[in-house]
VOBA-477211 format. One record per residue: x, y, z of N, C-alpha, C in turn; residue in three letters. Coordinates in steps of 0.02 Angstrom, whole numbers, padded with zeros to 5 digits, always signed. Atoms other than C-alpha are relative to their C-alpha. Last residue first. Layout:
<nodes>
XYZXYZXYZALA...
</nodes>
This chain:
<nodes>
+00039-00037-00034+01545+03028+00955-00003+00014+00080UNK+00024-00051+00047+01669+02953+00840-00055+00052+00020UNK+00070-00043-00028+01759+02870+00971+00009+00038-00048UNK-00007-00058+00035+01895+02739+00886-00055+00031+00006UNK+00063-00009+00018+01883+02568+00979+00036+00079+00009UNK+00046-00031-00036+02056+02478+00977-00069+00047-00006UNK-00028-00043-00031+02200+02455+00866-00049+00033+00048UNK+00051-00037-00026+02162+02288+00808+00025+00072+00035UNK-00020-00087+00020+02270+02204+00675-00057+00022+00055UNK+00049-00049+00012+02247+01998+00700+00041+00095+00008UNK-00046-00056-00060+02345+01846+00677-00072+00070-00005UNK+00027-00048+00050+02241+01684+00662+00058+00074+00031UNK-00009-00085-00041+02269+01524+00735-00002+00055-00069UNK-00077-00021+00004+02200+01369+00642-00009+00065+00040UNK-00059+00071-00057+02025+01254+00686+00061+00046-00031UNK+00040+00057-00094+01960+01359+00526+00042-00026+00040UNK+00029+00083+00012+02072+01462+00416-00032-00009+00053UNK-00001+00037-00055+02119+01662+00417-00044-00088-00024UNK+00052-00009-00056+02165+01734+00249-00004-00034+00064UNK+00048+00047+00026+02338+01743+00187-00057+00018+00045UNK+00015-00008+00078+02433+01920+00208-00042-00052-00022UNK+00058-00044+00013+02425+01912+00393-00029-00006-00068UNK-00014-00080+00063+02557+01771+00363-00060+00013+00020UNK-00058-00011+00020+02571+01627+00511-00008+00053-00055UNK-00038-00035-00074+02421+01664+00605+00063-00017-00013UNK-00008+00042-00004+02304+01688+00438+00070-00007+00075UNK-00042+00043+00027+02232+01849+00442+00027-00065+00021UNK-00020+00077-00040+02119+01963+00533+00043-00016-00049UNK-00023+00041+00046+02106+02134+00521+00007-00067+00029UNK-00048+00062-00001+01993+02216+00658-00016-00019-00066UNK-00029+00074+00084+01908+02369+00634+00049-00037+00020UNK-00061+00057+00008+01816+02451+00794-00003-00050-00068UNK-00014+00052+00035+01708+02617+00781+00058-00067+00016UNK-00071+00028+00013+01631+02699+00921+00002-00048-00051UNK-00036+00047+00067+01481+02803+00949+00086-00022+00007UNK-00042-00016+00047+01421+02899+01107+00018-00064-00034UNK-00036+00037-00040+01224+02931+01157+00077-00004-00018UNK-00082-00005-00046+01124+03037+01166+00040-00037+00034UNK+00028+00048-00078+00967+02940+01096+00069+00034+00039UNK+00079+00012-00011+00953+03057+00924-00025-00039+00056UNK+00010-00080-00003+01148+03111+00925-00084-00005+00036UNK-00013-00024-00068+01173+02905+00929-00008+00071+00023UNK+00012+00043-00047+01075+02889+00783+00010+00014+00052UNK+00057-00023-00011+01144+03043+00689-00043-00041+00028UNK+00004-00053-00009+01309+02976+00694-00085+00030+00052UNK+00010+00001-00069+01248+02820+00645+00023+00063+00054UNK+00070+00033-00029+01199+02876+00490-00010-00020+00074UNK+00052-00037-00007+01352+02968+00475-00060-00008+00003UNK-00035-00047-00084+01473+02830+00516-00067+00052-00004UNK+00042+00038-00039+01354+02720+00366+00012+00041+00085UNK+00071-00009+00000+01394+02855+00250-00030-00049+00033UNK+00023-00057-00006+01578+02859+00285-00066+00013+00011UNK+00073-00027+00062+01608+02677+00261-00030+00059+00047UNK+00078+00002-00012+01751+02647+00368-00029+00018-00045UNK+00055-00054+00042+01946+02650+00369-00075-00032+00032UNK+00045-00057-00011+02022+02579+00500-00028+00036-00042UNK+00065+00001-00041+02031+02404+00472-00028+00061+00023UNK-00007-00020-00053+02134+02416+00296-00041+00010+00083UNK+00067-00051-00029+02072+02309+00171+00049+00004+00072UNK-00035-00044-00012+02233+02195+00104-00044+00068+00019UNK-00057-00039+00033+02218+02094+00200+00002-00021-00081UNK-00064+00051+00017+02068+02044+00297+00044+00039-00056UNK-00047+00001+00061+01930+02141+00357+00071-00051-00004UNK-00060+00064-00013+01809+02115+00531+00030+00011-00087UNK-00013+00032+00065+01692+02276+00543+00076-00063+00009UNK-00048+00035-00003+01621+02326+00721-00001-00038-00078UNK+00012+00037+00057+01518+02468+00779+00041-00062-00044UNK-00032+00010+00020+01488+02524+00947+00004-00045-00079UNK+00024+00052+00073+01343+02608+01012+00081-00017-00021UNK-00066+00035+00076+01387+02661+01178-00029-00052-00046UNK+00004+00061+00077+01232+02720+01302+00049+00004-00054UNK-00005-00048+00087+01278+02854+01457-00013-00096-00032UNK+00042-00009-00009+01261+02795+01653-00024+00035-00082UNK+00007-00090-00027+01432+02797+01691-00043+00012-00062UNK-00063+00005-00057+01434+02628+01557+00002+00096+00026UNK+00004-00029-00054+01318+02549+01467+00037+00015+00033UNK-00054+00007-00055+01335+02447+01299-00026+00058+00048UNK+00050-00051-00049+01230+02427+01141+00007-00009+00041UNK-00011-00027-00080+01358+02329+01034-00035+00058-00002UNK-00021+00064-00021+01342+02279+00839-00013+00002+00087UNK-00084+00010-00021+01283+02439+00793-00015-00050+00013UNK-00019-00053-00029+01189+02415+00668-00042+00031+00046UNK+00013-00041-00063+01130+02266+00571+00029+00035+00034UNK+00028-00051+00023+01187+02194+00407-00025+00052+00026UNK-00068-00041+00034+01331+02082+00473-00047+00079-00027UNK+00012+00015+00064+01198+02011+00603+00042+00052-00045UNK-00050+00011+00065+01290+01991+00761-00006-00016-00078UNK+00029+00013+00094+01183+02107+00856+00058-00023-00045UNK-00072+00045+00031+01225+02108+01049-00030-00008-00081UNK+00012+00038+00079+01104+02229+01143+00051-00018-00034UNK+00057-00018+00005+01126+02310+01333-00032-00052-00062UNK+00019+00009+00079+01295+02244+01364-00095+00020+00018UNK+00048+00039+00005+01356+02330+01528-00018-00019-00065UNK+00048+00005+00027+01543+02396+01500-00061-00069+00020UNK+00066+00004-00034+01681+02372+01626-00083+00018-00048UNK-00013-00093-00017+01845+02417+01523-00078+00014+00057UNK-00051-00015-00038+01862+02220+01514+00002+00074+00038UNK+00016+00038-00072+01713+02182+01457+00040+00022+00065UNK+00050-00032-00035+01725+02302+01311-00016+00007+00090UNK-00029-00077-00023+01895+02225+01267-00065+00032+00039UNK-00070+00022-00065+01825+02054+01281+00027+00063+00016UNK+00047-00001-00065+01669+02109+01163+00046-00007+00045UNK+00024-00084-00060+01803+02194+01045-00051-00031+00046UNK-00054-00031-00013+01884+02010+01007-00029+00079+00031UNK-00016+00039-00033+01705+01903+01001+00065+00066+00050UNK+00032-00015-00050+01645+02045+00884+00018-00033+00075UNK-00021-00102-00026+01798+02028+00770-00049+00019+00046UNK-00061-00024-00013+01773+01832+00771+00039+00070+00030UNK-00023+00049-00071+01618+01824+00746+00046+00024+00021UNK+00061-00026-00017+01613+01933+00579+00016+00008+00084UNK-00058-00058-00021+01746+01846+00547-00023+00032+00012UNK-00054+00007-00062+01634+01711+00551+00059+00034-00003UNK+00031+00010-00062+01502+01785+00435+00038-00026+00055UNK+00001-00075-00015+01630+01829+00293-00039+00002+00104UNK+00017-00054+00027+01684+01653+00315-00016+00070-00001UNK+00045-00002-00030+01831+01569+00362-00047+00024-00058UNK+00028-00059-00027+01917+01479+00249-00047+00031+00035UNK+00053-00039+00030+01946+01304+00236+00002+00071+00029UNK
</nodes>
């Protein structure tokens, strides 16, 4: 079975929270509702990171973005000084990217890391 939108969702937040973790970030706020923004409200040298996180599958590229949601948050983080980042992870199936990802199966993924927009 396929995942769904909502567990890829998962999935791509799961994958940048580990990176986050790793680079030493405090989590402040975790929002894994797909509709809510940012996903990550993070701490680190004493500044606030909003990060934002879309999960796509192929053939949606992960770095693009919805323009008019970047500039909303934009002006968010501008309004609590703080800085923005986007992360797009592709997912796919873990033998072909090109199929979608399945339950209980491996998965391949596209991530090229968190893209500072502010």
């Amino acid at each position: 079975m396929e995942l769904t939108q909502q567990e890829m969702h998962y999935l791509a937040m799961n994958i940048v929270g580990e990176e986050l973790k790793e680079q030493g970030y405090e989590f402040l706020g975790v929002n894994s509702d797909l509709k809510k923004n940012p996903q990550f409200v993070a701490l680190k040298d004493k500044t606030i990171h909003f990060v934002l996180v879309r999960a796509v599958q192929f053939p949606d590229d992960p770095a693009l973005f919805d323009q008019g949601l970047i500039n909303k948050m934009i002006d968010h983080a501008k309004a609590r000084e703080a800085k923005l980042a986007y992360a797009g992870v592709g997912l796919g199936h873990g033998a072909d990217y090109g199929k979608p990802p399945l339950k209980d199966q491996a998965y391949t993924q596209v991530y090229s890391g968190l893209k500072w927009l502010l």
